[in-house]
C-alpha positions as CSV (number, residue, x, y, z in Angstrom):
1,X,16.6,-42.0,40.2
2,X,14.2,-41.5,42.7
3,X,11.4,-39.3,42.7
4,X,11.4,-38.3,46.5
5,X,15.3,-38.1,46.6
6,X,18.3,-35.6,45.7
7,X,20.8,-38.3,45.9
8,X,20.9,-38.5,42.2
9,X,21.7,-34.7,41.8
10,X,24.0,-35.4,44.3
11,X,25.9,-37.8,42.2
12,X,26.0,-34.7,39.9
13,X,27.6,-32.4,42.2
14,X,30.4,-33.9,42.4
15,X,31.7,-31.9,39.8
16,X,28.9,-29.5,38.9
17,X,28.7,-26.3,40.9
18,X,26.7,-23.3,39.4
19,X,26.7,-23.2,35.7
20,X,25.0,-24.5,32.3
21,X,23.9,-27.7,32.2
22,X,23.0,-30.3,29.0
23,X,20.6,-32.6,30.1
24,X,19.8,-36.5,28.2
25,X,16.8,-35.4,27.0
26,X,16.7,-37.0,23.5
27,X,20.7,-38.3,23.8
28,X,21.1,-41.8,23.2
29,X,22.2,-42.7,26.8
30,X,18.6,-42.0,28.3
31,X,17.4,-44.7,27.2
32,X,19.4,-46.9,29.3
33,X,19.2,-46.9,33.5
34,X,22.8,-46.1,33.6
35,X,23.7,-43.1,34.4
36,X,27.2,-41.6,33.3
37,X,29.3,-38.9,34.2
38,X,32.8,-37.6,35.6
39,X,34.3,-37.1,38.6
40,X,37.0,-34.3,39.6
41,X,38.9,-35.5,43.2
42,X,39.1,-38.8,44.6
43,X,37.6,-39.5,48.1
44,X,40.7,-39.7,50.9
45,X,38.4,-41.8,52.8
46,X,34.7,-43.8,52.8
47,X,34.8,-43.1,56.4
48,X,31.9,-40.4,56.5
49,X,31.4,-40.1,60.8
50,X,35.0,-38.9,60.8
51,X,35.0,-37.0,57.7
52,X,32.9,-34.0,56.6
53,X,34.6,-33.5,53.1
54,X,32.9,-33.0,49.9
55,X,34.6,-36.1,48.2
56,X,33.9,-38.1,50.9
57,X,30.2,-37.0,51.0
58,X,29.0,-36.5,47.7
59,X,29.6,-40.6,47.5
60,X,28.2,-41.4,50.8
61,X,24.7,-39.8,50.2
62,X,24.0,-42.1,47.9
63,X,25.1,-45.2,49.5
64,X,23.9,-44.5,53.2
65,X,20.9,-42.9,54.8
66,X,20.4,-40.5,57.3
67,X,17.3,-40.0,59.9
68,X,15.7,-37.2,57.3
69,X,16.4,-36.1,53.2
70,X,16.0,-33.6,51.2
71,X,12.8,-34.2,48.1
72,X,13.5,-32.2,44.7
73,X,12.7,-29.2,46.1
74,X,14.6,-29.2,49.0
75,X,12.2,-29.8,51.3
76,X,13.4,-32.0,54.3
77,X,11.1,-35.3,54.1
78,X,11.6,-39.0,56.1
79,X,13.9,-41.4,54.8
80,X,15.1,-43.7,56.8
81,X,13.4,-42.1,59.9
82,X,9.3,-42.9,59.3
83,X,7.3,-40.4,61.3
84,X,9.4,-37.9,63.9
85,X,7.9,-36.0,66.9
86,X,8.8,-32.6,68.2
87,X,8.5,-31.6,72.1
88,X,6.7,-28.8,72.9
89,X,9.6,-26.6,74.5
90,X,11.6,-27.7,71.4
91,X,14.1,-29.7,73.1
92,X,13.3,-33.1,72.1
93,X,12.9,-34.5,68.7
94,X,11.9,-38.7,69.0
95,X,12.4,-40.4,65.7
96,X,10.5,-43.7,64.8
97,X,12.5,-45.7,62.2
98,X,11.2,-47.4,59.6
99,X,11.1,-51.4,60.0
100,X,12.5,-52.2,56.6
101,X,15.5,-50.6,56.5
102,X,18.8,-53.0,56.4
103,X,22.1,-53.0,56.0
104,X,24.4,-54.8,53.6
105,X,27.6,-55.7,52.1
106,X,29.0,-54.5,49.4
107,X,28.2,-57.5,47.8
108,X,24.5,-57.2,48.6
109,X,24.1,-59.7,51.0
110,X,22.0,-58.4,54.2
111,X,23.8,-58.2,57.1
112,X,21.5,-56.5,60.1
113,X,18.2,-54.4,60.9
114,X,18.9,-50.6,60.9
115,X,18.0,-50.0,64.5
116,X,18.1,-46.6,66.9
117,X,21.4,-48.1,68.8
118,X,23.4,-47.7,65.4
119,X,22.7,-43.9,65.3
120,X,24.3,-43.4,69.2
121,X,27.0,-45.7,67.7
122,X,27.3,-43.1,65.4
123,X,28.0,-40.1,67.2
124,X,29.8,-41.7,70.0
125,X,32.2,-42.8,67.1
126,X,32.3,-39.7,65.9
127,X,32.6,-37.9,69.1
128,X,35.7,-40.2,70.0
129,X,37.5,-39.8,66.6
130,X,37.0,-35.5,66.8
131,X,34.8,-36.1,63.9
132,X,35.7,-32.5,61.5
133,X,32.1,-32.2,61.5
134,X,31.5,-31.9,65.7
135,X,31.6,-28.5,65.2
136,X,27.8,-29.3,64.0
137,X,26.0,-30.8,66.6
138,X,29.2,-30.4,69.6
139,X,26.6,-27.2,71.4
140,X,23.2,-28.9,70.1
141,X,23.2,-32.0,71.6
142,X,22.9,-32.0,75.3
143,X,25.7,-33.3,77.0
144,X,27.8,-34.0,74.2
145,X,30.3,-30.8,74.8
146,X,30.9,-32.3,78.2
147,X,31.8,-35.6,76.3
148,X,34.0,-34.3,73.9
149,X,35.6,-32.1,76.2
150,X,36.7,-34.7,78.9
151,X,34.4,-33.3,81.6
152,X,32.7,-36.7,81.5
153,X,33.5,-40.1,80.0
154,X,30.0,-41.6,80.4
155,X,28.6,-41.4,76.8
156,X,24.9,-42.0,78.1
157,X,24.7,-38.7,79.7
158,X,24.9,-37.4,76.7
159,X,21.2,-36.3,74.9
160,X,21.1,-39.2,72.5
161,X,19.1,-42.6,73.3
162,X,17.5,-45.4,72.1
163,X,14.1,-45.8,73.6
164,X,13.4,-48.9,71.5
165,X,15.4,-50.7,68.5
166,X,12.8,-48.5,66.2
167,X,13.0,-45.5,68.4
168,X,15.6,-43.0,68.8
169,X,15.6,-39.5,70.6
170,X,17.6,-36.6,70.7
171,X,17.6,-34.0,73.5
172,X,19.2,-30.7,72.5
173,X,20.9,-27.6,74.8
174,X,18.2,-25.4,73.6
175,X,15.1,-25.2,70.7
176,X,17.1,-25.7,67.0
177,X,14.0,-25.1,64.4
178,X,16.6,-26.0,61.8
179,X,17.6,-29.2,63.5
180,X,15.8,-31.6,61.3
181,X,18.2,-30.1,58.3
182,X,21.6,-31.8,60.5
183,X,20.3,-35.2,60.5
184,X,21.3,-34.8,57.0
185,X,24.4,-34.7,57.4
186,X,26.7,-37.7,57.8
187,X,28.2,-37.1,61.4
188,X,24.6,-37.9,62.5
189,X,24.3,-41.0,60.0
190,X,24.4,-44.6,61.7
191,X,26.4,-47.7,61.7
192,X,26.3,-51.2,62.6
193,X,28.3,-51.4,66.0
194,X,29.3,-55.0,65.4
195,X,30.6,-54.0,61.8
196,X,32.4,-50.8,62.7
197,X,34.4,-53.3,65.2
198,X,35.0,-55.9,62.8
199,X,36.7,-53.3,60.6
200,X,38.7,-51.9,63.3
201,X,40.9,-48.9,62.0
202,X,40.0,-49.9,58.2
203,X,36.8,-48.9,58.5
204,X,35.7,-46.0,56.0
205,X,39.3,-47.0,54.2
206,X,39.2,-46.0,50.2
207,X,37.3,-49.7,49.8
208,X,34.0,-50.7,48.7
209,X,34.0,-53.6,51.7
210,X,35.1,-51.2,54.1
211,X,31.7,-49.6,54.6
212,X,28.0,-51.1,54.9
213,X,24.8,-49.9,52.9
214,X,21.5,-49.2,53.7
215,X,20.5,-46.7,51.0
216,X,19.7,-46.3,47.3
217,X,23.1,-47.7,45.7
218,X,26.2,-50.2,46.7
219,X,30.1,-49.2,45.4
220,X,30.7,-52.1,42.8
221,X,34.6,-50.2,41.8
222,X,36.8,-47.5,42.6
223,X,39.7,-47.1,41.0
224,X,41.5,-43.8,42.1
225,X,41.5,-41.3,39.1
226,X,40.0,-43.3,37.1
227,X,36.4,-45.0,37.6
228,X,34.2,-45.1,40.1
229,X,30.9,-47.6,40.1
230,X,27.7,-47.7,41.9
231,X,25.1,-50.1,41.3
232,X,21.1,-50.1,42.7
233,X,20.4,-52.0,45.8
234,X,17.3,-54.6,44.8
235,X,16.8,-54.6,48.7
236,X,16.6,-51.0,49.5
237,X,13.3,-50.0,51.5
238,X,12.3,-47.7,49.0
239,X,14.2,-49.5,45.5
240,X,10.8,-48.6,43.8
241,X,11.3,-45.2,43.3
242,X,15.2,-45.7,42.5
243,X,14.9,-45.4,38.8
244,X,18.5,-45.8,38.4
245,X,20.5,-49.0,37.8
246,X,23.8,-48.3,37.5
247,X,26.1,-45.1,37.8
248,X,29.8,-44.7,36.5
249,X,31.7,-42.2,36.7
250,X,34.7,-41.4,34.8
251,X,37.9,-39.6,36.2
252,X,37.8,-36.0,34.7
253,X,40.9,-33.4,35.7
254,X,39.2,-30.4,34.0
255,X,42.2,-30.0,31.5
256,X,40.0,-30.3,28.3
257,X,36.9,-28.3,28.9
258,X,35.2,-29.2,25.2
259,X,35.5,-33.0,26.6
260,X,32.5,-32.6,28.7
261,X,30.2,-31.6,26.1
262,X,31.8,-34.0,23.0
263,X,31.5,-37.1,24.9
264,X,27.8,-35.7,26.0
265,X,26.7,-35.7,22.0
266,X,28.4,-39.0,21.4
267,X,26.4,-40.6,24.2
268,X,28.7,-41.3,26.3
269,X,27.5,-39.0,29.0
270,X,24.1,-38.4,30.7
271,X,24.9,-34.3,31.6
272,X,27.3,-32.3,30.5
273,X,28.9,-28.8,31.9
274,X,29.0,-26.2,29.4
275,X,31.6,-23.4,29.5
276,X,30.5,-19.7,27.7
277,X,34.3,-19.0,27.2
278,X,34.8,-22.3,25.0
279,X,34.6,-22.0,21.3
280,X,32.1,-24.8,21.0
281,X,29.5,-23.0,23.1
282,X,27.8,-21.2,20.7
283,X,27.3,-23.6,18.5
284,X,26.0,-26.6,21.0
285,X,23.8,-24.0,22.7
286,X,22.0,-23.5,19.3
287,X,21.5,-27.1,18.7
288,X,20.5,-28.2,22.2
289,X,18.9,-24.8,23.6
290,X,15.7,-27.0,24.9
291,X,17.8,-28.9,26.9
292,X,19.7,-26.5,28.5
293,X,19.5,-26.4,32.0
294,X,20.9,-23.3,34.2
295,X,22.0,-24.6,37.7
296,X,21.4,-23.1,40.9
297,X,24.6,-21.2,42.1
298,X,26.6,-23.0,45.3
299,X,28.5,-21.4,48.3
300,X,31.7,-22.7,47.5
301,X,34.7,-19.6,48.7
302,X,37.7,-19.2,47.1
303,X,40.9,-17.3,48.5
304,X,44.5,-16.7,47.8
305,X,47.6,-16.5,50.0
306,X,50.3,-14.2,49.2
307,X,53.6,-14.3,50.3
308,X,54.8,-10.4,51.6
309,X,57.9,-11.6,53.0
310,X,60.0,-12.4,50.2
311,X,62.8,-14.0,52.5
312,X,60.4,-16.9,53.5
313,X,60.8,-19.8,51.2
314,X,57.9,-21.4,52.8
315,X,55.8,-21.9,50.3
316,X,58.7,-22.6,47.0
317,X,60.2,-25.2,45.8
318,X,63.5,-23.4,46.5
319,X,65.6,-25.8,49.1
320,X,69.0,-24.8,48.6
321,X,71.0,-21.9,49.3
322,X,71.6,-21.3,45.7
323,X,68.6,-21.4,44.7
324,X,67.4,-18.9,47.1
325,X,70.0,-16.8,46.2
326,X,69.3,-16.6,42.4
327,X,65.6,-15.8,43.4
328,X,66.9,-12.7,45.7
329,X,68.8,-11.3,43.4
330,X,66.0,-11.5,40.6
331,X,63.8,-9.4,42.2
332,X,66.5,-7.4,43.8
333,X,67.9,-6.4,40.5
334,X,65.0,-5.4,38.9
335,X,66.7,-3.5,35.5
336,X,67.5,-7.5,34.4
337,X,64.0,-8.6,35.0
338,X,61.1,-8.1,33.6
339,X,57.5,-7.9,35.8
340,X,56.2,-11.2,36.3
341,X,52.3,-11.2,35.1
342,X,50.1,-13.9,37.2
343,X,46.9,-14.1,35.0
344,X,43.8,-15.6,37.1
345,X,40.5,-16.2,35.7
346,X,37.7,-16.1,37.9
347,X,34.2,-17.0,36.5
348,X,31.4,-16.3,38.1
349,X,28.2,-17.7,37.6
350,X,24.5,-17.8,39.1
351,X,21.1,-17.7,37.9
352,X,21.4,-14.7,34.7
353,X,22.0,-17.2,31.9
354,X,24.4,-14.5,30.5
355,X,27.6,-16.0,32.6
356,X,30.2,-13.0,33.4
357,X,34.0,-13.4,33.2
358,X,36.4,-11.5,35.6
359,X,40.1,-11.9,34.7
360,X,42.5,-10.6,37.2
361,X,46.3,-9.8,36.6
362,X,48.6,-9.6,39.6
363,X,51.9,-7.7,38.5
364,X,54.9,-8.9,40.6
365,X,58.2,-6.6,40.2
C-alpha cells in the first residue's frame, strides 16, 4: 500500500460501500504483502477513456495514473503530474509531469515515457468514442463542446496542448476551483498513441494485454466471476511507498453473507464486511471490537420501477398469449388469489455504529 495513495482503499470499494469493517490487524494474512479480498461484478471492459463505470474504474485506479490523486485524507496531491500552475483569471491550469513515469506491458516490460501528448490522446479518444463520462469536462474545456458537437473537426482548437513532452495545459470556458478534483477521473487519464493504434478496436477489451500501466499495480489474471490478480510494478515512479505485493481477489455474489467474515478469521481474507442482521455479528463484534472499523457512508442511489399498466408485458417473462392471459385473469379474479407480498429490505447505514434496518412490504392485489 502506499502511504500517499487511496488506490488501495480503492481496491476495497469494489465491494464495500458504507458499513462495518474487520481490519487484519493481528489475522494471520497481515503478515504477508498480499492482499485478499472479493469482488461483486465483473468489469464489461478495461477500456477506462470510454467507460465511466464503477467496475471498470475501481480496477483502473490502481493500474493507471492520472495528472493528480487523492492522499488518505482526501486531499488532492501530484501523482503523475509533478508541480501544476494556476493562471490568475483561473482559466489555465499548466501541468509539469514527472520524468520517471513509464508505461508498460502487462508483462512488465517498459514500453514508452509518459509524456503531455498521451493525455490529448486521451481526450481526443474519448471525445471521438462519446466517452459516458464527457458529460465531465464536455463545458470545461474550451473548445471541446464545439468538437464533440460537429461544429469543428480540428481537435487543436480545442483547450488542451502540449507545450513540451513534460508539459501539458489545459484552458477551460470559465474559472473551475474544483477542477484539479476531474483529473482524477479516468476520461482525463492518458494513453500511449502508438499503443491505442496497435490495439485498434481491442483496446480496453476484458484482457490484461489489452491495456498499458503506468501506476502502482499490473493485471496478472482475470478470470470472469471468478479471480482477479494484480501484482506490484518494481518500475513504478513511486514503487517505494507501494507496500503491497500482490492483490487477489475472489468472486463474491453476496449470497452467503457469514462468508465474508468466516473466511476473514481463517485468514483467508485481509477485510471483511460485517452485516448487524447476521447471526454471527454479535459474537465476532465481541471478539474483534478493536478492529472494527466503521466506513464512511457513499452516494450510491437506489430506485425501483413499477409497472401501473398491467396490460404491458414489458418487463415479464410472459411471451405468449397464454401466458398473458393466465396472468390477467389472476389479478382480474381476485376472490381466487391471494395478495401478492413483495418483501424489500433496505439497510441503511452511515457513520452511527448502531446500523438501522428498514423493511418495506409492497402489497399487490
Amino acid at each position: 500500500m502506499k502511504k500517499s495513495k487511496a488506490k488501495y482503499a480503492t481496491l476495497a470499494g469494489i465491494v464495500l460501500s458504507a458499513g462495518i469493517l474487520l481490519s487484519a490487524c493481528g489475522n494471520s494474512s497481515t503478515g504477508s504483502k498480499t492482499y485478499n479480498y472479493v469482488y461483486s461484478s465483473d468489469p464489461s471492459s478495461f477500456n477506462y477513456l470510454a467507460e465511466n463505470r464503477a467496475t471498470t474504474n475501481d480496477i483502473i485506479t490502481n493500474l493507471v495514473d492520472g495528472l493528480m490523486e487523492n492522499d488518505q485524507y482526501g486531499n488532492y496531491i501530484p501523482s503523475l503530474a509533478e508541480d501544476w500552475s494556476v493562471s490568475q483569471d483561473g482559466l489555465t491550469y499548466t501541468y509539469k509531469l514527472r520524468k520517471d513515469a513509464k508505461w508498460y506491458t502487462a508483462d512488465g516490460d517498459e514500453y514508452a515515457p509518459v509524456t503531455a501528448q498521451d493525455f490529448i490522446t486521451g481526450l481526443k479518444y474519448a471525445a471521438d468514442k462519446k466517452s459516458e463520462a464527457l458529460y465531465l469536462v464536455q463545458d470545461s474545456v474550451a473548445g471541446l463542446d464545439d468538437y464533440i458537437n460537429g461544429k469543428t473537426t480540428d481537435f487543436s482548437t480545442v483547450g488542451v496542448k502540449a507545450i513540451d513532452d513534460q508539459t501539458v495545459q489545459y484552458t477551460l470556458t470559465r474559472p473551475e476551483s474544483y477542477w484539479n478534483s476531474k483529473t482524477t477521473s479516468t476520461i482525463l487519464f492518458p494513453v500511449n498513441a502508438d499503443f491505442l493504434k496497435s490495439k485498434g478496436d481491442d483496446f480496453g477489451k476484458v484482457d490484461p494485454s489489452s491495456i498499458l500501466y503506468n501506476g502502482p499495480f499490473l493485471m496478472k489474471s482475470f478470470v470472469s466471476k471468478s479471480v482477479i490478480e494484480f501484482k506490484k510494478n518494481p518500475n513504478y515512479w513511486d514503487a517505494k511507498n507501494v507496500f503491497v505485493d500482490d492483490v487477489k481477489l475472489a468472486y463474491y455474489d453476496g449470497s452467503d453473507q457469514d462468508a465474508l467474515a468466516r473466511n476473514f478469521v481463517e485468514g483467508a481474507y485481509s477485510y471483511a464486511r460485517l452485516y448487524p442482521n447476521s447471526s454471527s455479528f454479535e459474537g465476532i463484534k465481541e471478539k474483534n471490537k478493536d478492529n472494527i472499523i466503521y466506513s464512511l457512508q457513499d452516494a450510491t442511489s437506489y430506485f425501483l420501477n413499477f409497472n401501473l399498466d398491467r396490460k404491458s408485458y414489458k418487463f415479464t417473462s410472459k411471451t405468449s398469449d397464454a401466458e398473458k392471459n393466465r396472468l390477467r385473469k389472476r389479478f382480474l379474479i381476485k376472490t381466487s388469489v391471494k395478495p401478492l407480498t413483495l418483501p424489500m429490505t433496505v439497510q441503511l447505514t452511515g457513520l452511527n455504529p448502531k446500523e438501522r434496518m428498514v423493511q418495506l412490504r409492497f402489497c399487490v392485489t
